[in-house]
C-alpha positions in Angstrom: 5.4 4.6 -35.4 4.8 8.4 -36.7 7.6 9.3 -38.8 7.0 12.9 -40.2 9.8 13.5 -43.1 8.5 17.5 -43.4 10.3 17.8 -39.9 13.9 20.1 -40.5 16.7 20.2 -37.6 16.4 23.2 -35.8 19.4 25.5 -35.2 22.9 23.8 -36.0 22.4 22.2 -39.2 24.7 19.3 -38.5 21.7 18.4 -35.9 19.8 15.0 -37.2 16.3 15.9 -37.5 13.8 14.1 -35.0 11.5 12.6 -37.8 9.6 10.1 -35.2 6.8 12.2 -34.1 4.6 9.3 -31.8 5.3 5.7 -31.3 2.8 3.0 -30.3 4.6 0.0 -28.6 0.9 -1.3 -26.5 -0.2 -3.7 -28.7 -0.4 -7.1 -27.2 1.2 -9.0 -30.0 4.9 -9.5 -29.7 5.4 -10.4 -33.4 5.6 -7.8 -36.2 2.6 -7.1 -37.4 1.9 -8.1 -41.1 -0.1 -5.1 -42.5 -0.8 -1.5 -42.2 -4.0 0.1 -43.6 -5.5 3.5 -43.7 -9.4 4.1 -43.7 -10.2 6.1 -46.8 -13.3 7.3 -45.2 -11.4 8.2 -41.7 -7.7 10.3 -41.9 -7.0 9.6 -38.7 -7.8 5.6 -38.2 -5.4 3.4 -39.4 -6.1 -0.6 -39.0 -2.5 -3.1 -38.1 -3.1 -7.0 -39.0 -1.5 -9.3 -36.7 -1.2 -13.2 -36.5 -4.4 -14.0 -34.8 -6.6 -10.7 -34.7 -6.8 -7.1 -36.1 -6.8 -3.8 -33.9 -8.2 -0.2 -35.2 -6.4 3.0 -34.0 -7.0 6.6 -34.1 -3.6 8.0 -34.4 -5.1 11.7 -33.9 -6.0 11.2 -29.8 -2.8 12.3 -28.1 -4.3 10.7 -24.8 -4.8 6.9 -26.2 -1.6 5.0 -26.7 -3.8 1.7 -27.3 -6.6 0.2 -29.9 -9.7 1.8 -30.1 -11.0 -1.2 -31.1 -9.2 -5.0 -31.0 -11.0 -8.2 -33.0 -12.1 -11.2 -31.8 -9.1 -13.9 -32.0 -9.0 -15.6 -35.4 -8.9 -19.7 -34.6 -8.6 -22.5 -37.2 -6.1 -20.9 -39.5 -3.8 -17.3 -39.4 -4.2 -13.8 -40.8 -1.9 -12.8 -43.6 -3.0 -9.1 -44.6 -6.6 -7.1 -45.5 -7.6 -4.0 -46.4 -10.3 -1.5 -46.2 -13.3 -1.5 -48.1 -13.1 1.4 -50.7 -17.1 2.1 -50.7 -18.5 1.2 -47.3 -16.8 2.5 -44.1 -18.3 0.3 -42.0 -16.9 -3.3 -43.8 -13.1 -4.7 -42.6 -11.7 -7.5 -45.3 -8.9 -9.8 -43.5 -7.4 -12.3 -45.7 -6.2 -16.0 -43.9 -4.2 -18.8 -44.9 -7.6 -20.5 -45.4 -9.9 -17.7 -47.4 -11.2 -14.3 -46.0 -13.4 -12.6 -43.1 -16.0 -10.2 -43.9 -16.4 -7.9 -41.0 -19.5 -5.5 -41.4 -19.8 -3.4 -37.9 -23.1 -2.1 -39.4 -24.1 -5.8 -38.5 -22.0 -7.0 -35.8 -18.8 -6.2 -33.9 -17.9 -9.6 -31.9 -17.3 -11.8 -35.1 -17.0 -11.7 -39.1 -20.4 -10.9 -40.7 -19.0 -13.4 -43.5 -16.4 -15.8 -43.8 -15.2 -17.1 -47.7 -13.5 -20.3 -47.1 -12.3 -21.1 -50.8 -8.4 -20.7 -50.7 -6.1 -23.5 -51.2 -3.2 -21.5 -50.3 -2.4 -18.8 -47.8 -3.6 -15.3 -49.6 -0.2 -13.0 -49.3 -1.6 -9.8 -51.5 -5.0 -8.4 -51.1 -6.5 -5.4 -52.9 -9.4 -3.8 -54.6 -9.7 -3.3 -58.2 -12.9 -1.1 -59.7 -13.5 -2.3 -63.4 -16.2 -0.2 -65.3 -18.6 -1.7 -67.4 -19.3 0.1 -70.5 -22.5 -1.8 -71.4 -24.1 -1.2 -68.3 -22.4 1.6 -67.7 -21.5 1.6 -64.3 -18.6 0.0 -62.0 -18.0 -3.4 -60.2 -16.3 -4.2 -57.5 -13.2 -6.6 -57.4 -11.0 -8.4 -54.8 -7.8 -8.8 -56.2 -5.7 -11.4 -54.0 -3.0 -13.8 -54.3 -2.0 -17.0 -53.4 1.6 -18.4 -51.8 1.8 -21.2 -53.7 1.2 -21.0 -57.4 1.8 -16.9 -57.1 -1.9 -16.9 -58.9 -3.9 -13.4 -59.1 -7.7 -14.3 -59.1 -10.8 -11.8 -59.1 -13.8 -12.1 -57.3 -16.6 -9.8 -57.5 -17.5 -8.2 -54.4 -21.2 -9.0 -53.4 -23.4 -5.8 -53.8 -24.3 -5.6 -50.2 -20.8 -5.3 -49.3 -19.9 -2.9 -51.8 -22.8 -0.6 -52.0 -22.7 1.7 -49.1 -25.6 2.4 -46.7 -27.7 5.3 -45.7 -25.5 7.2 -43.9 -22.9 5.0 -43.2 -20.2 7.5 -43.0 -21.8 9.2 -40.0 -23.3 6.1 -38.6 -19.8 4.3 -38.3 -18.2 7.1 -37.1 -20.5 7.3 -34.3 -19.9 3.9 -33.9 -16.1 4.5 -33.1 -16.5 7.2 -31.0 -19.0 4.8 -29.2 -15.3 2.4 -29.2 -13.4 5.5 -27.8 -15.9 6.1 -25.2 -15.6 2.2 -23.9 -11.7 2.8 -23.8 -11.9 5.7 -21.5 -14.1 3.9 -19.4 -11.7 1.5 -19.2 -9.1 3.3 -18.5 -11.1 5.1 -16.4 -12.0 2.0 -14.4 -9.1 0.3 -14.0 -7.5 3.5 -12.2 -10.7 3.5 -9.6 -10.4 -0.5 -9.1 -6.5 0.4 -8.5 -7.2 2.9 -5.7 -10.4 0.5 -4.8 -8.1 -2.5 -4.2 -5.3 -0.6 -2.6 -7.9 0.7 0.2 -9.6 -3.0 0.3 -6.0 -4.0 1.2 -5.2 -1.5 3.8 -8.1 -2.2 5.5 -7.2 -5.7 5.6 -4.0 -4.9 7.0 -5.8 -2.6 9.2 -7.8 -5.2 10.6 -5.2 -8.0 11.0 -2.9 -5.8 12.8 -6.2 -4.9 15.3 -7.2 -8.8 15.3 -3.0 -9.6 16.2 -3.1 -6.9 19.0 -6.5 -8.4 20.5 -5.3 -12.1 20.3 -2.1 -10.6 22.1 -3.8 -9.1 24.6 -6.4 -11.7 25.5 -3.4 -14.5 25.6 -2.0 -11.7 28.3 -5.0 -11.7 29.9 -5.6 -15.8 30.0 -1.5 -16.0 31.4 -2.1 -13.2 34.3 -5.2 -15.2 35.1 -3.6 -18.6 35.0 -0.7 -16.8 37.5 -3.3 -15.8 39.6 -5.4 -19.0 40.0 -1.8 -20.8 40.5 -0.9 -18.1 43.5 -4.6 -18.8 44.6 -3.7 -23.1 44.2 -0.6 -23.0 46.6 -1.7 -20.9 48.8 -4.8 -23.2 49.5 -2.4 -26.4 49.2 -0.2 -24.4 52.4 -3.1 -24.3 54.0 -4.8 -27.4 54.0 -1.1 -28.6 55.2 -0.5 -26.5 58.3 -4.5 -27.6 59.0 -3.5 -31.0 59.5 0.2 -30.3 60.8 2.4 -30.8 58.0 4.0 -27.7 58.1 4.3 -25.0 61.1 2.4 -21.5 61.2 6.1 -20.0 60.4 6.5 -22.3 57.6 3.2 -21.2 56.1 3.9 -17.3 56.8 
């Protein structure tokens, strides 16, 4: 949901301002999902964390009320939240009850790049701290999370090649959702020509068994007027063979 506070009623003041400005109700999860994140790279694309899988949106295309892009399904264990990366656009973090999935879409797009299996507890806060080193003078990367049970806060150093960006990654990833966008409106595109597709492939079957009906109806007519026919034919033959050998008299048979 796109709730715009800036929006002012309009003409009697008593009026309640219309604040929702866009609502997405498509995504195939019934539950509520568990986290909203924007991209800090991208205004418009905003990520929501369900149960079992993650889906990106661009909330700026008035003509796509679903995902540009859903995950894979998690299996083995739940989500619980994630975040963005703050240096590389192109790298997803999703925390589970069981540790956290690395997703890198410079690398792949089916699966996590990386999976860290070393919580004991389900991870229920997630974010990135930066923590400047004076001596070396420059900055390192940290995951903050914590856990459900002991309501611990631990640290881990992101790995450099997660936290130092690419050539180009900016452009490269955003090519890469537009790529996404394009697949949607294929889709869509697709599913309204196998609609029509299937609709004709259906009147034509109809078509034809109404055809086939009429030809077994009219060949059944046939087979009965010829059965009449050879039964006229029958009797007629069984009179005569009678009034040949004097069974029945020439008025009888007339």
């Amino acid at each position: 949901m796109l709730i715009d506070w800036a929006i002012k009623p309009v003409g009697d003041e008593t009026k309640i301002a219309e604040n929702v400005r866009r609502t997405w109700d498509s995504e195939r999860n019934q539950r509520p999902c568990l986290a909203l994140e924007r991209s800090p790279f991208y205004d418009d694309l905003i990520m929501t964390i369900h149960d079992f899988h993650f889906a990106i949106w661009k909330i700026s295309l008035d003509t796509q009320d679903l995902p540009i892009y859903r995950s894979a399904n998690t299996f083995g264990s739940h989500n619980t939240c994630g975040a963005f990366s703050p240096s590389r656009p192109g790298v997803i973090f999703i925390t589970k009850t069981d540790g956290i999935d690395v997703w890198d879409f410079l690398d792949q797009s089916n699966k996590p790049s990386l999976t860290i299996n070393f919580a004991t507890s389900p991870i229920t806060y997630f974010r990135f701290q930066i923590i400047k080193d004076r001596k070396q003078r420059k900055a390192k990367q940290f995951m903050a999370y914590g856990d459900q049970t002991e309501g611990t806060l631990y640290l881990y150093e992101v790995p450099g090649n997660l936290a130092n960006p690419q050539d180009d990654e900016v452009n490269a990833i955003k090519e890469f959702w537009n790529i996404e966008i394009s697949k949607c409106d294929f889709v869509k595109t697709r599913r309204v020509v196998m609609k029509e597709e299937f609709s004709a492939q259906e009147a034509a079957k109809a078509i034809a068994a109404a055809l086939a009906e009429a030809e077994k109806e009219k060949l059944e007519s046939a087979d009965a007027e010829k059965e009449l026919a050879e039964e006229d034919a029958y009797q007629i033959a069984k009179l005569a063979m009678k009034l040949k050998v004097g069974l029945i008299t020439e008025e009888e048979f007339s």
